[in-house]
Short mmCIF file of the C-alpha atoms (twelve columns), coordinates in Angstrom:
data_MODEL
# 
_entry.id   MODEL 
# 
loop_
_atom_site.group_PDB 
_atom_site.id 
_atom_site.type_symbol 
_atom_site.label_atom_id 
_atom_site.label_alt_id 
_atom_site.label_comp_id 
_atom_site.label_asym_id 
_atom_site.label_seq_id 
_atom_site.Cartn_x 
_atom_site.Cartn_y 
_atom_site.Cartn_z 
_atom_site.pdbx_PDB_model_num 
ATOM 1   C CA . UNK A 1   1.896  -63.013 -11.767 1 
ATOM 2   C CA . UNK A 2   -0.594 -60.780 -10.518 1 
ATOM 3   C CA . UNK A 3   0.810  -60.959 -7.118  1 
ATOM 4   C CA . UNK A 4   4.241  -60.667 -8.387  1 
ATOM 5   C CA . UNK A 5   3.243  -57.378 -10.237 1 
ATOM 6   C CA . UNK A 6   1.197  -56.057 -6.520  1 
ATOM 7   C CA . UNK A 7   4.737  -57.144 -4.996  1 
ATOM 8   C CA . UNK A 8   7.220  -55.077 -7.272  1 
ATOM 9   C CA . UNK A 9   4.796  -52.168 -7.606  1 
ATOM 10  C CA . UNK A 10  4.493  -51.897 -3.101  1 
ATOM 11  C CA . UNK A 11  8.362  -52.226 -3.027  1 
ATOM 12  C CA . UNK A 12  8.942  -49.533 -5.687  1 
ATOM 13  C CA . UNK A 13  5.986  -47.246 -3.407  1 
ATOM 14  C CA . UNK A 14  7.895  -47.894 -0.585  1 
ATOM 15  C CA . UNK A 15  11.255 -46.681 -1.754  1 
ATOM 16  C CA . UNK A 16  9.956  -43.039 -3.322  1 
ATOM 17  C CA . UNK A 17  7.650  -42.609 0.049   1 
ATOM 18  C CA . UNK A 18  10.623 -41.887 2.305   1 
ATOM 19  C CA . UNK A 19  11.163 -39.391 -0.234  1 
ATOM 20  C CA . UNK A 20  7.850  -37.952 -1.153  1 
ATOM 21  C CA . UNK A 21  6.797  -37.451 2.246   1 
ATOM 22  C CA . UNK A 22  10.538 -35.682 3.545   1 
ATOM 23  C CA . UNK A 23  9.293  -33.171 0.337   1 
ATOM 24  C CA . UNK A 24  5.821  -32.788 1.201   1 
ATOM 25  C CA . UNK A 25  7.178  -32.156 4.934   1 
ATOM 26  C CA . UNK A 26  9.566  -29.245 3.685   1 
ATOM 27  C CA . UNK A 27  6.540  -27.831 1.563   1 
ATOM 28  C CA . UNK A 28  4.102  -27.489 4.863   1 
ATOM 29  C CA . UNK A 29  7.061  -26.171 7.403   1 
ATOM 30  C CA . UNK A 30  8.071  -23.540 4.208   1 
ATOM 31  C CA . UNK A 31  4.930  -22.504 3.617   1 
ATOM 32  C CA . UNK A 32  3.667  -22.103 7.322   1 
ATOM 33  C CA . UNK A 33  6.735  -19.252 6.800   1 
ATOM 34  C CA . UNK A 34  6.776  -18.234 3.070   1 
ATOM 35  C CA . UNK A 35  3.171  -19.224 1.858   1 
ATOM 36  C CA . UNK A 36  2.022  -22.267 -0.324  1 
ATOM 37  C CA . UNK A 37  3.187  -21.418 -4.172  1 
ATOM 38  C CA . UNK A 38  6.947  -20.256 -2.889  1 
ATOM 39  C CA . UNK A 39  7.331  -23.253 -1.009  1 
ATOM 40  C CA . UNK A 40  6.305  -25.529 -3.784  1 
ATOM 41  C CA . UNK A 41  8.409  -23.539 -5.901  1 
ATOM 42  C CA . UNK A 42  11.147 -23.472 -3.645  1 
ATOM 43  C CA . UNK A 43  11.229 -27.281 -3.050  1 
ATOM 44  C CA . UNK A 44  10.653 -28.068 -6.471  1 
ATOM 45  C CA . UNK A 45  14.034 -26.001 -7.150  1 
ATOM 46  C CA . UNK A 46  15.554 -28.059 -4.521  1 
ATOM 47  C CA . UNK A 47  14.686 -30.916 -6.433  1 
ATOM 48  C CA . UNK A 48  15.761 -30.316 -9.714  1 
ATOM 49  C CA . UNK A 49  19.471 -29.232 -8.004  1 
ATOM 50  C CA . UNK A 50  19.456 -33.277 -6.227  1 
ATOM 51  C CA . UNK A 51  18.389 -34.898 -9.560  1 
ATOM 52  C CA . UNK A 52  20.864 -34.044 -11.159 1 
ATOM 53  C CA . UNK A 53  22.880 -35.682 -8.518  1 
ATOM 54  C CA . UNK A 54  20.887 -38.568 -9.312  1 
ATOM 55  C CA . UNK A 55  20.739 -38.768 -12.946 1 
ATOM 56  C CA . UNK A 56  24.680 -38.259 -12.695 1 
ATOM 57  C CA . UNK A 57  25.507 -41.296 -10.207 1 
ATOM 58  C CA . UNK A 58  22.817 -43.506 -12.444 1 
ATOM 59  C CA . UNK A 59  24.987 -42.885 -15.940 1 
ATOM 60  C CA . UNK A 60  28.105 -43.573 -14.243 1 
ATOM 61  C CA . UNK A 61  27.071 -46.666 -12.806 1 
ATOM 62  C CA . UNK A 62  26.103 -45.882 -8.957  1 
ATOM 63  C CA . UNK A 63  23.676 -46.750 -6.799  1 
ATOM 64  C CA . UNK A 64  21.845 -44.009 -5.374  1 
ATOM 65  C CA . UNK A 65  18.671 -43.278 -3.445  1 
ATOM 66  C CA . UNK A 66  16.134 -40.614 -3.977  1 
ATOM 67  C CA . UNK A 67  16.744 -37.112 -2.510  1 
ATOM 68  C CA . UNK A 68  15.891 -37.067 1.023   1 
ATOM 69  C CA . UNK A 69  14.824 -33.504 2.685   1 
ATOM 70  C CA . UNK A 70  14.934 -31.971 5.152   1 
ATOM 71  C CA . UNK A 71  13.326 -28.408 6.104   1 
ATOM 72  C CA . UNK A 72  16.071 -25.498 7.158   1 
ATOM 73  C CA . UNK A 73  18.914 -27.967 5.715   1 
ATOM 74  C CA . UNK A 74  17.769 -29.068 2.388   1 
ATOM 75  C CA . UNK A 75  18.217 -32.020 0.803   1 
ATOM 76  C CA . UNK A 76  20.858 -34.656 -0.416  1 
ATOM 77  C CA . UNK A 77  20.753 -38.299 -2.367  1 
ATOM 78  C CA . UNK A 78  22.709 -41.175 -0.839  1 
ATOM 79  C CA . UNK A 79  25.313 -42.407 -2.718  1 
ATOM 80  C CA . UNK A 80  24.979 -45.955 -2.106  1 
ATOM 81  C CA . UNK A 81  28.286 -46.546 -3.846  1 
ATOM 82  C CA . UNK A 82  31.217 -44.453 -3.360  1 
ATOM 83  C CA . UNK A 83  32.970 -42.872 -6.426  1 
ATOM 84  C CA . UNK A 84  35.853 -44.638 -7.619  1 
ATOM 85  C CA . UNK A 85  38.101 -41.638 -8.428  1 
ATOM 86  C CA . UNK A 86  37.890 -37.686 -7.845  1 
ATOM 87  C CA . UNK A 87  36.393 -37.327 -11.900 1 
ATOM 88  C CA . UNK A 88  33.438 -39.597 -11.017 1 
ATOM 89  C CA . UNK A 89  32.983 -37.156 -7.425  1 
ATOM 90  C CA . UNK A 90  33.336 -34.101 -9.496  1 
ATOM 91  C CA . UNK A 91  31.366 -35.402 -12.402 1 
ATOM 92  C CA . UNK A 92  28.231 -36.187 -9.296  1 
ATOM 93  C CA . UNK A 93  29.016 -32.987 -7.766  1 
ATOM 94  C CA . UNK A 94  28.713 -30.689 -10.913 1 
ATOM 95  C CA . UNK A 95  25.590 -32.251 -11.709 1 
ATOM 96  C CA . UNK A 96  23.461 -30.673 -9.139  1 
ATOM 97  C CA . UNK A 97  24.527 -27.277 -9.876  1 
ATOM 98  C CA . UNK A 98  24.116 -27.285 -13.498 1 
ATOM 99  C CA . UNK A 99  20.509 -28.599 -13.777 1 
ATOM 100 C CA . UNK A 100 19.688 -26.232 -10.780 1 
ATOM 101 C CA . UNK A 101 20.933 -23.846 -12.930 1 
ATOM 102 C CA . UNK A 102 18.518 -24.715 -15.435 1 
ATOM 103 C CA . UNK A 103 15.551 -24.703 -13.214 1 
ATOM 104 C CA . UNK A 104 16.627 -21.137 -12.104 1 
ATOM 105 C CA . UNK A 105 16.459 -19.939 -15.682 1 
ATOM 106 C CA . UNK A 106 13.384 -21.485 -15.832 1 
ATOM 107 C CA . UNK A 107 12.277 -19.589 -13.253 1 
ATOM 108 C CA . UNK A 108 13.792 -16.006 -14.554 1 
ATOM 109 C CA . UNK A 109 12.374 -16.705 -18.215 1 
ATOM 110 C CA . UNK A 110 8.603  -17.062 -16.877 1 
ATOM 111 C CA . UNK A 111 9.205  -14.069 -14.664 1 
ATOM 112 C CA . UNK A 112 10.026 -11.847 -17.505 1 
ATOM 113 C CA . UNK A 113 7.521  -13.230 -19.862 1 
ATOM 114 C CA . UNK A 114 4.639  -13.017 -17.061 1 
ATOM 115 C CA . UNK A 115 5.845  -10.167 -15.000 1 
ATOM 116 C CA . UNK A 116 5.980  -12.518 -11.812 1 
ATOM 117 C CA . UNK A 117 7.727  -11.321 -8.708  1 
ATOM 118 C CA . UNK A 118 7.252  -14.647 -7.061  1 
ATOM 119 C CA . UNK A 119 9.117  -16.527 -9.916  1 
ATOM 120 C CA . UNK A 120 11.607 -13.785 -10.359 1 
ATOM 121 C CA . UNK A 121 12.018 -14.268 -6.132  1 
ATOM 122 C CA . UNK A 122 12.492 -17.910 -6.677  1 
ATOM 123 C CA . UNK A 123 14.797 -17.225 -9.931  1 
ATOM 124 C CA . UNK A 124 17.108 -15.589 -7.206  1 
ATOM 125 C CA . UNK A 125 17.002 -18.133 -4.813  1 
ATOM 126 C CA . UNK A 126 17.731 -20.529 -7.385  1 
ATOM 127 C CA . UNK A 127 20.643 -18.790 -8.531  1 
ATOM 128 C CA . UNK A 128 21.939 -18.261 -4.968  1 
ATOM 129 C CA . UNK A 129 21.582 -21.487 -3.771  1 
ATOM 130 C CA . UNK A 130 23.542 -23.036 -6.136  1 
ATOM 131 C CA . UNK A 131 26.239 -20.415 -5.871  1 
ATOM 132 C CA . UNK A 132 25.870 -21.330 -2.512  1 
ATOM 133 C CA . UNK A 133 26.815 -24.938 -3.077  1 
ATOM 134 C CA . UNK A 134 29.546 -24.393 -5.174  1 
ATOM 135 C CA . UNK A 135 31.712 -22.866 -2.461  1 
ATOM 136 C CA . UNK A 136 35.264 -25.154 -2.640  1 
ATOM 137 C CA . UNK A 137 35.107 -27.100 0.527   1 
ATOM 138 C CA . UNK A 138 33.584 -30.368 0.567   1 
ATOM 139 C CA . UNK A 139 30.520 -31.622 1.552   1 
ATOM 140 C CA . UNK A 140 29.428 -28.480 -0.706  1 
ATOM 141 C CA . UNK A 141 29.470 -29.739 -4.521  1 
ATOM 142 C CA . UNK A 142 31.717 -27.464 -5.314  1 
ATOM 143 C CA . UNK A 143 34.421 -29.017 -2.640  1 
ATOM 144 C CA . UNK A 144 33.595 -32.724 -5.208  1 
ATOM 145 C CA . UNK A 145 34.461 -30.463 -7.558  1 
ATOM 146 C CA . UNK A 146 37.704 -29.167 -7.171  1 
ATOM 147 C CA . UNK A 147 38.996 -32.585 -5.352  1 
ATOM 148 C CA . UNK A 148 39.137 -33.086 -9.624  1 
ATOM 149 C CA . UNK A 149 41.416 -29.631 -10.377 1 
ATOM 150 C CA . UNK A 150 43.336 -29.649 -6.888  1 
ATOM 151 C CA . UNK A 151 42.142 -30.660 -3.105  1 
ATOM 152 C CA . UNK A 152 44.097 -27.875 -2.137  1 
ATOM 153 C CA . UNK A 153 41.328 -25.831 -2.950  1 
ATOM 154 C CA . UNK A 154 39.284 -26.291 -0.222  1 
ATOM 155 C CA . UNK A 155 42.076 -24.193 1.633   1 
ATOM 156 C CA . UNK A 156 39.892 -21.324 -0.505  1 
ATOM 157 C CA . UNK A 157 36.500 -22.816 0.749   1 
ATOM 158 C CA . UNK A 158 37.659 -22.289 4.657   1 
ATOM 159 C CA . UNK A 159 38.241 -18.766 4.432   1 
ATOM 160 C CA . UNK A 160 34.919 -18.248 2.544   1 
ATOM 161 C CA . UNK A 161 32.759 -20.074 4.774   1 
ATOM 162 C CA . UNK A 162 34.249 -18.036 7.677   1 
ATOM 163 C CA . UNK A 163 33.271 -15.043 5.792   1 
ATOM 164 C CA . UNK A 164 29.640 -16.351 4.917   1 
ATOM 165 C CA . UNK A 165 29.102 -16.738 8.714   1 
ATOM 166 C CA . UNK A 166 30.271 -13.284 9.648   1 
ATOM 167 C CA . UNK A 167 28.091 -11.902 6.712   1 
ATOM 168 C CA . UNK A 168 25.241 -14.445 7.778   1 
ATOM 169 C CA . UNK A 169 25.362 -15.929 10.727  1 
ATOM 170 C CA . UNK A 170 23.683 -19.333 10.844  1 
ATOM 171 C CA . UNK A 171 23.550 -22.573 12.534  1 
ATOM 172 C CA . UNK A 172 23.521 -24.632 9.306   1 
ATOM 173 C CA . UNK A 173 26.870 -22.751 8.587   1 
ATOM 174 C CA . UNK A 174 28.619 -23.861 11.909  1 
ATOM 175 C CA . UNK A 175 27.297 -27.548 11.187  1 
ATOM 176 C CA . UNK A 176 28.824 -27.237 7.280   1 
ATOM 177 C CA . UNK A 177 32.144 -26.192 9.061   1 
ATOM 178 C CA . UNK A 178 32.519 -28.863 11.287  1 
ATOM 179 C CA . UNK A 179 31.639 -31.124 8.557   1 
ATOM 180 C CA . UNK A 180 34.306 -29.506 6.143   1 
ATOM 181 C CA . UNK A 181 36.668 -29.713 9.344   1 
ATOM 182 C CA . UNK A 182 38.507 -33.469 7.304   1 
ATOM 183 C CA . UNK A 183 38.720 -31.718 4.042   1 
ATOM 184 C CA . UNK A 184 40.876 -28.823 5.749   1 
ATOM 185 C CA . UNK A 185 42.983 -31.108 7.365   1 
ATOM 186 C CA . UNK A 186 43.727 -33.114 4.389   1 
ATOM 187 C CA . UNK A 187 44.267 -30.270 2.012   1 
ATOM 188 C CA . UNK A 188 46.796 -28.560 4.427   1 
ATOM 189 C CA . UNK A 189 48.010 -31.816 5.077   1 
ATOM 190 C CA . UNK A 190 48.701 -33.156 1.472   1 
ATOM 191 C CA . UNK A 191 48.296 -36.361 -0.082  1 
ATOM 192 C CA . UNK A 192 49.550 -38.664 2.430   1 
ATOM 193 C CA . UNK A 193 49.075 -42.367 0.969   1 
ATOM 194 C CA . UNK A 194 49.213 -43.981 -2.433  1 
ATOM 195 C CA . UNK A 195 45.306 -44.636 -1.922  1 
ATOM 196 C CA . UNK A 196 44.432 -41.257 -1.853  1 
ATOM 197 C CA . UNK A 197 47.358 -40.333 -5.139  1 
ATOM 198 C CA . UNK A 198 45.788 -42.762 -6.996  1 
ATOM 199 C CA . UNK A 199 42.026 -41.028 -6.153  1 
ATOM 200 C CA . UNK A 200 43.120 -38.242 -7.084  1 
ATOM 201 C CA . UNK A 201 45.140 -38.547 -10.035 1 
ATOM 202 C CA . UNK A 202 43.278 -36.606 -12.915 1 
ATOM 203 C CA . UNK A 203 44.593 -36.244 -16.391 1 
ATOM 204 C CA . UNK A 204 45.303 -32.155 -17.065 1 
ATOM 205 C CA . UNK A 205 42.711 -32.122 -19.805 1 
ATOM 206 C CA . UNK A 206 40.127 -33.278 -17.476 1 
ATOM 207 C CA . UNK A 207 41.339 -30.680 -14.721 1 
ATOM 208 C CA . UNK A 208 40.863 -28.029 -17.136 1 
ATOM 209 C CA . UNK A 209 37.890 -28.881 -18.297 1 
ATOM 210 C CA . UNK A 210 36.141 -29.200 -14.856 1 
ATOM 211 C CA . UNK A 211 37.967 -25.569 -13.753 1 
ATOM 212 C CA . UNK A 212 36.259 -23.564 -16.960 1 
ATOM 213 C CA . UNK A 213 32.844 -25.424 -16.189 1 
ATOM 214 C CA . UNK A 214 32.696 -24.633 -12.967 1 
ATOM 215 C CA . UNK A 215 34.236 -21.002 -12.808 1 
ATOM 216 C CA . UNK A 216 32.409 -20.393 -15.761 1 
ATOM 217 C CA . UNK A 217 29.109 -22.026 -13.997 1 
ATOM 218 C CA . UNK A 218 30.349 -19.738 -10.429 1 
ATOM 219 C CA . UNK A 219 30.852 -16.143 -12.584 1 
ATOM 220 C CA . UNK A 220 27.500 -16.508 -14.190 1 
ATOM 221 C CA . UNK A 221 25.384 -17.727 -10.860 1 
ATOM 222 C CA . UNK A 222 27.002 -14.077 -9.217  1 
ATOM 223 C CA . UNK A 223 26.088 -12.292 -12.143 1 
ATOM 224 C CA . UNK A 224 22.403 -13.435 -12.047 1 
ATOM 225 C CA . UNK A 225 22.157 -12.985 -8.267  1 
ATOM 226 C CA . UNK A 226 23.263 -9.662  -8.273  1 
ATOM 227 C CA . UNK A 227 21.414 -8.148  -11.007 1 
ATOM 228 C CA . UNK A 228 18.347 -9.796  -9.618  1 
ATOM 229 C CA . UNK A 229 19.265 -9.405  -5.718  1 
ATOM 230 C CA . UNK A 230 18.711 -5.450  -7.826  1 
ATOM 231 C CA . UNK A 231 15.665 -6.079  -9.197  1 
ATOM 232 C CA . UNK A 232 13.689 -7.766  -6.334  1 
ATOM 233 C CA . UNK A 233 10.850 -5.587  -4.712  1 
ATOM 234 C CA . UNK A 234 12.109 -4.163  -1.034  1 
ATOM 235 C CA . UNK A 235 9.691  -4.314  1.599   1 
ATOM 236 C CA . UNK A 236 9.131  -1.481  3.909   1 
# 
């Protein structure tokens, strides 16, 4: 038994090391830049954002790995097991915004209660990063998304992402865009196969609900970035 026990507890070690040391990578190559306490901030914000990826594909059934990270790119679970339908995508994909969301607010509340610029920095980049990911093009979680309300939005998500180069030009964006290249295609293509019709066939209730939560969840991460995008100290 005692072996047995020394057994489970190395395999269950070597499944969270992968991820443990990917996150105590990110933390060293961020704070060589940023310093310690905003990396560890920063990657703990990255965190909360993928478990709620996790925690999602666990209730409905999935199996998932730990979030994986990597530094400049930021992090992502594996889905072991492949939604079923667009709901259980969206219901993944809104996951990680909303309980990023959280640990954002986290952030802001402590800031205004200790009168910390360095949680009231990470507040921001909490809020903006999950904005970030809930531009309408998959793989962003906002793309899983809207395959529940109508894959036709990612036809939005191009023309933003084109804009978010121009306005910040970035490697990672090229790579996102080649990545989102399928999506296009299929949204200006149409459903094409009875596969995909039945994937995507949502009841109207449920498209509704997913378009308030995340428009609602979109108009209040712009709100919070911009008042505190205003409120951030400016460095001369």
């Amino acid at each position: 038994m005692k072996l047995l026990l020394l057994l489970f507890t190395a395999l269950k070690f070597g499944k969270l090391l992968p991820a443990a040391g990917s996150m105590l990578l990110s933390i060293a190559v961020y704070a060589w830049i940023f310093g310690w306490w905003y990396a560890v901030g920063f990657v703990a914000l990255i965190l909360i954002h993928e478990m709620g990826h996790y925690l999602a594909a666990r209730r409905r059934g999935l199996n998932v790995g730990l979030p994986t990270f990597i530094p400049f790119v930021g992090a992502w679970v594996e889905l072991k097991d492949l939604p079923h339908d667009a709901e259980t995508e969206a219901y993944v994909g809104i996951a990680g915004p909303l309980l990023g969301t959280v640990g954002a607010l986290a952030c802001f509340y402590l800031a205004r209660s200790n009168g910390s610029s360095l949680l009231l920095a990470l507040a921001y980049t909490g809020f903006f990063l999950n904005l970030f990911n809930l531009i309408p093009l998959s793989p962003f979680d906002g793309g899983r998304v809207t395959a529940a309300i109508s894959p036709r939005l990612w036809l939005i998500g191009a023309p933003l992402l084109v804009a978010l180069f121009f306005y910040f030009p970035s490697p990672l964006l090229i790579l996102m865009a080649v990545l989102a290249l399928p999506s296009v295609m299929k949204a200006w293509r149409g459903i094409a196969s009875p596969e995909e019709a039945a994937y995507y066939n949502v009841r109207p209730e449920t498209r509704l609900s997913y378009a308030t939560v995340y428009l609602g969840l979109a108009a209040f991460l712009a709100i919070m970035c911009a008042q505190l995008h205003a409120e951030l100290p400016r460095s001369h």
